[in-house]
C-alpha positions in Angstrom: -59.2 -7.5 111.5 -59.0 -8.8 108.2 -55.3 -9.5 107.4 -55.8 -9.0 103.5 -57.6 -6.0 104.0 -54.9 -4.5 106.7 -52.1 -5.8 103.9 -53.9 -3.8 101.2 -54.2 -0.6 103.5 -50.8 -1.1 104.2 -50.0 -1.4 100.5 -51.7 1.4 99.2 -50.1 3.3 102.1 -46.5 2.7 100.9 -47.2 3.6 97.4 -48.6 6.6 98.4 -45.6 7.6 100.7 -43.3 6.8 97.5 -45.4 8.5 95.0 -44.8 11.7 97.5 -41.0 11.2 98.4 -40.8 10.7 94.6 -42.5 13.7 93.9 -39.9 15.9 96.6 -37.3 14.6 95.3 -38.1 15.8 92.0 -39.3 19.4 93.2 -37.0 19.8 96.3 -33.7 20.5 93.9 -35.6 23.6 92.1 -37.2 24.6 95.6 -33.7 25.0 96.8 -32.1 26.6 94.3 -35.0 29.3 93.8 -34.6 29.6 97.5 -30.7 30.4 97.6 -30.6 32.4 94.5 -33.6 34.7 96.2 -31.2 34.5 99.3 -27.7 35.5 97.5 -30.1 38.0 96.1 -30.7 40.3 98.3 -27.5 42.3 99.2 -28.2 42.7 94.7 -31.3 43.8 95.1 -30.6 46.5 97.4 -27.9 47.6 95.5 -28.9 47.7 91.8 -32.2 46.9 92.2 -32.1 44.0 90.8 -32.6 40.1 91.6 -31.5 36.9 90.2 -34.5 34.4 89.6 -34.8 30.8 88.3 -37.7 29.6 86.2 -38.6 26.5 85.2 -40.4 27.0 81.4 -42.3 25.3 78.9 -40.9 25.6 75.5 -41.4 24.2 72.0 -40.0 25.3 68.8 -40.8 28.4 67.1 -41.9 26.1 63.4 -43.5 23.7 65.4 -42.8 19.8 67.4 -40.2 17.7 65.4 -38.3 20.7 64.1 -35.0 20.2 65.7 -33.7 24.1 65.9 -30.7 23.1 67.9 -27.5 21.4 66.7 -25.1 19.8 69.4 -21.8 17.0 68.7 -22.4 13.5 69.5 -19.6 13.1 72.1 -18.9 9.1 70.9 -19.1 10.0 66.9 -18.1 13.5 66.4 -20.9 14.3 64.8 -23.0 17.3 64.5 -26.7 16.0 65.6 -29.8 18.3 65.5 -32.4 18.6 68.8 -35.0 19.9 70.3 -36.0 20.4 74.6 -39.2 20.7 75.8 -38.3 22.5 79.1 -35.7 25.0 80.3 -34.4 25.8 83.9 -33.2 29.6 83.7 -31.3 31.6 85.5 -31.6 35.4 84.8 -31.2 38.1 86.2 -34.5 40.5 86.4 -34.5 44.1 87.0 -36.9 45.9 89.0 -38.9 48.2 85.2 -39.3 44.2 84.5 -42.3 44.0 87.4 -45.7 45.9 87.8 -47.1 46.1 91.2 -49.2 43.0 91.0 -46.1 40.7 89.5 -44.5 41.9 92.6 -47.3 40.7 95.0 -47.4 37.3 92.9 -43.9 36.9 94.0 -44.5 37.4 97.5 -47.0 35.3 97.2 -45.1 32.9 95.5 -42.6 32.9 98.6 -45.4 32.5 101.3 -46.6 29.6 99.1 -43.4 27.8 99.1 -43.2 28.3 102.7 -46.9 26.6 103.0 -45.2 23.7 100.4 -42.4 23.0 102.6 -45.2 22.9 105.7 -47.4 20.4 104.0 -44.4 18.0 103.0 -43.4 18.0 106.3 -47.1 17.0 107.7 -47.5 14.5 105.6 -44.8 12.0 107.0 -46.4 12.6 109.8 -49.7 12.3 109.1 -48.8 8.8 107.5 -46.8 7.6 110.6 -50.2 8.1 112.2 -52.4 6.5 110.0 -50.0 3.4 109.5 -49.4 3.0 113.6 -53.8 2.8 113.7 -53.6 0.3 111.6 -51.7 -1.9 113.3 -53.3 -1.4 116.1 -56.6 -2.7 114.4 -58.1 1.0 114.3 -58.3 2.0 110.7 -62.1 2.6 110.3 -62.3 5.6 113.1 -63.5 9.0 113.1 -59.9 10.5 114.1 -58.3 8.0 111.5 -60.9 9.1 108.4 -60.2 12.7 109.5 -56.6 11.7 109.0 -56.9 10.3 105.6 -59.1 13.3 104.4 -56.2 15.8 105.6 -53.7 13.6 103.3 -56.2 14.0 100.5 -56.3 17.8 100.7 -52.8 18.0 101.2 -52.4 16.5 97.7 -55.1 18.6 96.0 -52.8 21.8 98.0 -49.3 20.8 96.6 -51.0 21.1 93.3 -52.6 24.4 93.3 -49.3 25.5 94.8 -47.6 24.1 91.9 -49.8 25.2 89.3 -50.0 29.1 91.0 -46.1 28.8 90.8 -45.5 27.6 87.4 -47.8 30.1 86.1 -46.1 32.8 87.8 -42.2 31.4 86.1 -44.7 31.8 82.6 -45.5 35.4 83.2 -42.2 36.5 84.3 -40.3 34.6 81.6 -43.0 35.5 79.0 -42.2 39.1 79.6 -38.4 39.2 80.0 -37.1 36.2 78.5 -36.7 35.3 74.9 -34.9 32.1 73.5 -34.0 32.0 70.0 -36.0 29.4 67.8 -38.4 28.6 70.9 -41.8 30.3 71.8 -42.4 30.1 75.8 -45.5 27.8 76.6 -48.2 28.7 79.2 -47.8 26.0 82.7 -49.6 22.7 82.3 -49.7 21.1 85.8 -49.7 17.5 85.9 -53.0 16.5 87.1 -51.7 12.9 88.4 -51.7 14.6 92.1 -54.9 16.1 91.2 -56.5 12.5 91.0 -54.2 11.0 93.8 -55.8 14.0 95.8 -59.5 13.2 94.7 -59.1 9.4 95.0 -58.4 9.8 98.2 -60.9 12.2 99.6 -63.2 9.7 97.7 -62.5 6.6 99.5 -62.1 8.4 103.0 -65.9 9.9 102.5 -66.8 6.6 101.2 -65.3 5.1 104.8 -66.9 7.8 106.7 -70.1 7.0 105.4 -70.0 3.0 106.1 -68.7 3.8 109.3 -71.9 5.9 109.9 -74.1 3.1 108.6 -72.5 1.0 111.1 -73.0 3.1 114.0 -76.6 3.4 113.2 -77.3 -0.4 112.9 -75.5 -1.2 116.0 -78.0 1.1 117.6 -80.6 -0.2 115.8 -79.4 -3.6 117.5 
């Protein structure tokens, strides 16, 4: 085999491995504190019939970007300093008149999806391992390989929808029962950077499936 083209496979396979660990280790923090909270939760909600949540929200201030509603003290001059976030993490506690029947089934949702999240992250190490062992053995452009490569493309394009499904659903709840003085809650925009890693992917792995196909032909043609 080629040895640039195996170093470029080989390449592309390491960015995309740290673009994902990356990506976990940005996520992983919020997954595990929404999962403990819904744990500690529970004995609560039986009680009281309550649970404690954390959302992740969009914000901007209520008279517009650039309007600095916030004052804080600069720790190495003493002064007062005004600001403005883009983003909260909140912790509240929600009680059960704050859900109708179908915010409820978006939350169980919302669990089975992490669940799915946690399964996808975990198959795509593995998936990778795979793909990265053919290669050295000089078998990149195979069938079981391209079917490989598809899967890591529609495990992308997943982890986003399950993103954007859960950030919606931390917009609806927070929209309804949360309210932060000078800052008006912002609808969930996913960052379509996975979307493209996603499509890129399929992209190139039809694009191999069809030159491998091409090949096969001529080779019979021969």
């Amino acid at each position: 085999m080629n040895k640039k083209l195996k170093f470029y496979f080989l390449l592309v396979g390491v960015i995309y491995i740290y673009s994902i660990v990356s990506h976990f280790h940005s996520t992983s923090s919020s997954f595990m504190a929404g999962f403990n909270e819904g744990r500690n939760s529970v004995k609560k909600e039986n009680k009281n019939h309550s649970s404690v949540n954390v959302y992740h929200i969009n914000a901007e201030p209520s008279l517009g970007a650039y309007s600095y509603p916030q004052k804080m003290i600069n720790s190495i001059t003493g002064e007062i300093i005004n600001f403005e976030s883009i983003g909260f993490i909140v912790k509240a506690e929600l009680h059960e008149k704050h859900f109708n029947w179908y915010d409820k089934i978006f939350k169980i949702m919302s669990l089975v999806f992490a669940l799915i999240y946690l399964g996808v992250f975990i198959a795509i190490p593995i998936y990778m391992f795979n793909i990265i062992q053919s290669v050295q053995n000089n078998r990149i452009f195979d069938m079981k390989n391209l079917k490989r490569i598809k899967w890591l493309g529609k495990f992308v394009i997943i982890l986003f929808l399950i993103e954007t499904f859960i950030g919606q659903f931390d917009y609806r709840m927070a929209l309804n029962t949360i309210k932060i003085e000078g800052y008006a809650i912002q609808p969930y925009v996913p960052e379509v950077s996975m979307l493209m890693l996603g499509g890129v992917i399929l992209l190139l792995s039809e694009m191999f499936s069809i030159a491998l196909n091409m090949k096969e032909e001529q080779d019979l043609t021969i």
